[in-house]
N, C-alpha and C positions, 0 to 999 in steps of 0.2 A: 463575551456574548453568550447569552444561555440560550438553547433551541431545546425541544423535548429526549431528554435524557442523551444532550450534547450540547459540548462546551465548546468554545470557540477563543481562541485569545491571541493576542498578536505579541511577536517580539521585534520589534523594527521590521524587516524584510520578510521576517515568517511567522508562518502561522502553527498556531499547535489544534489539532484537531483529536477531540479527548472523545470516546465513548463513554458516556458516565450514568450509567445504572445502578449502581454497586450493592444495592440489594438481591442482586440475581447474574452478580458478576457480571458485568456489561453483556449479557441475551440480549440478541439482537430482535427487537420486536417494530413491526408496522409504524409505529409512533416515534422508535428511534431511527428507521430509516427517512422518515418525512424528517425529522430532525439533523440528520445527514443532508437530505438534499438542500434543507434552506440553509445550513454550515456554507457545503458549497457554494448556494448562491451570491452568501455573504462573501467569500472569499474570490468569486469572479467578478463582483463587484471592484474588487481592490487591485484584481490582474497588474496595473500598473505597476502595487509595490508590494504584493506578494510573491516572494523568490521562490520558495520554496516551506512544504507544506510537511511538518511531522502528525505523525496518525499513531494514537495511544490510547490506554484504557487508563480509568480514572480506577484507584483503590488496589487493590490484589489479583485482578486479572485484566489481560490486552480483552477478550472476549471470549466468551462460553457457547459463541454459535448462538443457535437459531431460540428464540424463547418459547420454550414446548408448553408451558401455562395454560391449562384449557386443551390441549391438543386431544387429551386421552377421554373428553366428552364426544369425541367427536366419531360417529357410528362407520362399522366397517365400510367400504365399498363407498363411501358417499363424500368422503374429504377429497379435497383436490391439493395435496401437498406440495406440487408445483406451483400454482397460482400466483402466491406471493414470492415468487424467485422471479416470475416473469413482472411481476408490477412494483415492487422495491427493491430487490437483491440487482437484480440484473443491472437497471436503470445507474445503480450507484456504482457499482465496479465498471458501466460503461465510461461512466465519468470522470473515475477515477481515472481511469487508461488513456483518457481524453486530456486529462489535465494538466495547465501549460505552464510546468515546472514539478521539478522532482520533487519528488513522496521520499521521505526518510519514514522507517517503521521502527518505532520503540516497543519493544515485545516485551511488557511490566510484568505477562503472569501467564496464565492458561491461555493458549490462542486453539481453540476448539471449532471445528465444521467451519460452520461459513465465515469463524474469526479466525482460522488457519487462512482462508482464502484474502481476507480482508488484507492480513498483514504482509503475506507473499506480492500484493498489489506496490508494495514498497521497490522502488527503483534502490534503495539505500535499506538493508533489514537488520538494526541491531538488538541484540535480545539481552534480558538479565539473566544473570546467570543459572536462578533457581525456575527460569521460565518453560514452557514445554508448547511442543506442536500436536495434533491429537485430531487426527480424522475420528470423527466418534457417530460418525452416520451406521455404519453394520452394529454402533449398540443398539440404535431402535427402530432398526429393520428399516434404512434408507439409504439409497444412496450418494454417493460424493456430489457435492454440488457445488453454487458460486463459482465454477472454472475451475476447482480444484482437479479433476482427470485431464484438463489443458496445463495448467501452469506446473503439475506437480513432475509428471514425464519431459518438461524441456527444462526441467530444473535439476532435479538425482535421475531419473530414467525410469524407465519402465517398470523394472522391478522390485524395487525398492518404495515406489508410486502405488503400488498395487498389492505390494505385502502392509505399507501402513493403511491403507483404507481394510482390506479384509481381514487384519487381526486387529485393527484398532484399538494399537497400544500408544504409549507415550514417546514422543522424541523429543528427548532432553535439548537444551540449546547447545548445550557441548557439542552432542553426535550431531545437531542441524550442521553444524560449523563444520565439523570434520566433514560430511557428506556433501558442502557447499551450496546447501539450503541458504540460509544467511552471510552474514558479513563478518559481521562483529560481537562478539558476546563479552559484557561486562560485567562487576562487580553488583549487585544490586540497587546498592544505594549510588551508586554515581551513572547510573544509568540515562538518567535523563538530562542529567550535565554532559554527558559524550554524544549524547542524540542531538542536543543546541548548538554544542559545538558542530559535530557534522553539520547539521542545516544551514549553518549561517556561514561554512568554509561554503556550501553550494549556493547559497543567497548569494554571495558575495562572489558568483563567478558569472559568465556570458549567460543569461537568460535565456536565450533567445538558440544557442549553439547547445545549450544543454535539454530543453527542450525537447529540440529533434533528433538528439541523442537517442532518449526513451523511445520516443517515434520511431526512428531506424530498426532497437531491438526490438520492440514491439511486435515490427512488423517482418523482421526476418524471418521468422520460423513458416511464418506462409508464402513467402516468395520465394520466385526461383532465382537460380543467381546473377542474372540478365536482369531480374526484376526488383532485386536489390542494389546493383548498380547503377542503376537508373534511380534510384529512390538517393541513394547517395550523392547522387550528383545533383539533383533537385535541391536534395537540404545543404551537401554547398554552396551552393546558389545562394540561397535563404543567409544562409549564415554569413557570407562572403562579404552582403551588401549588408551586412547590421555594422553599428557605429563598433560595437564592440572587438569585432575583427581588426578595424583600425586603431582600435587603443591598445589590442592585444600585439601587434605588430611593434608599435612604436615603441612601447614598453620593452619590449623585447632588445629591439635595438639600441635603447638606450638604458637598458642593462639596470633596467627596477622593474618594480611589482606592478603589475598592471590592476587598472582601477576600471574595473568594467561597472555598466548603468543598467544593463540589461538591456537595451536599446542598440 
């Protein structure tokens, strides 16, 4: 399925969700967020038998951030540079965080500004090996955005969060990996064979228990720990009474692989 400067394609239980600009290295621009959301739509449509969702860039780069095309017509004092974070960027990583079943991120090449943030929205982040992270907002006098001063201090800490934003230089996938940014860093070219694999080890698990997984972490860092217990015990709940619980049992006991529906 092709949406404006995004690809859409399904593997049995998952879907690969491609940013594909490749003339401007996937720049995230207004046209390819509406292009995103109706991805989405397409893929909530399918909630049934979509498992699990990989999130990739088409060509030489995951994404180059924000598409500044036009930006430098635009007169001092009178651009509203936030605008469009609050009416596409935002909307899309809400959705993201919302969405019911886990995100594998294959990081193909440059993930820069709001495509550093894109790809850290991955529950699962594997990157190639010649790929790189790159807050590049203090190159043109902006700053971090898309969640990056949320997601990047409960991920390396504080200062490490705030020495890449203010010298914005490059992070190799190697040092992501060693700093616990990422998962898994592979060879180049088999990168997108170990991201299908991963997806479809998670397609092919509890739906429903993995889910609220992401929910739980999601929401930990704002709860207090009475407040996470409580959330915990909720999503056992949830989880307890899906069919899969009982196939995961049974399996158990009778000492094979369990075959969960997602259900």
């Amino acid at each position: 399925m092709q949406f404006k400067h995004v690809t859409l394609d399904f593997d049995g239980p998952v879907a690969i969700l491609k940013l594909d600009h490749q003339e401007v290295m996937n720049a995230v621009s207004m046209d390819m967020l509406g292009g995103l959301g109706e991805a989405l739509d397409a893929i909530d449509d399918k909630r049934d038998e979509v498992r699990c969702v990989v999130l990739t860039g088409a060509g030489r780069a995951f994404c180059t951030g924000a598409n500044l095309q036009g930006r430098n017509n635009q007169k001092p004092g009178k651009s509203n540079a936030g605008q469009s974070l609050e009416i596409g960027f935002h909307p899309f990583l809400r959705r993201l965080r919302r969405l019911h079943c886990p995100i594998v991120s294959a990081v193909n090449g440059p993930a820069a500004g709001a495509g550093m943030s894109f790809a850290l929205m991955g529950d699962m982040i594997v990157c190639a090996r010649s790929s790189y992270f790159l807050q590049a907002f203090r190159r043109i006098g902006l700053v971090p955005d898309c969640g990056s001063t949320w997601l990047l201090p409960r991920m390396i800490g504080k200062a490490r969060s705030v020495e890449l934003s203010l010298m914005g230089e490059r992070l190799p996938a190697e040092k992501a990996l060693e700093w616990g940014l990422v998962n898994r860093v592979h060879d180049d070219a088999v990168l997108m064979e170990e991201a299908m694999k991963l997806a479809h080890e998670l397609a092919n698990g509890p739906t429903i228990a993995l889910s609220l997984i992401r929910k739980l972490y999601w929401d930990s860092p704002e709860n207090s720990f009475e407040e996470q217990l409580n959330l915990e015990y909720e999503s056992q709940r949830i989880a307890g009474a899906a069919e899969d619980f009982k196939e995961g049992v049974t399996a158990f006991l009778e000492k094979r692989p369990a075959k969960f529906k997602g259900k």
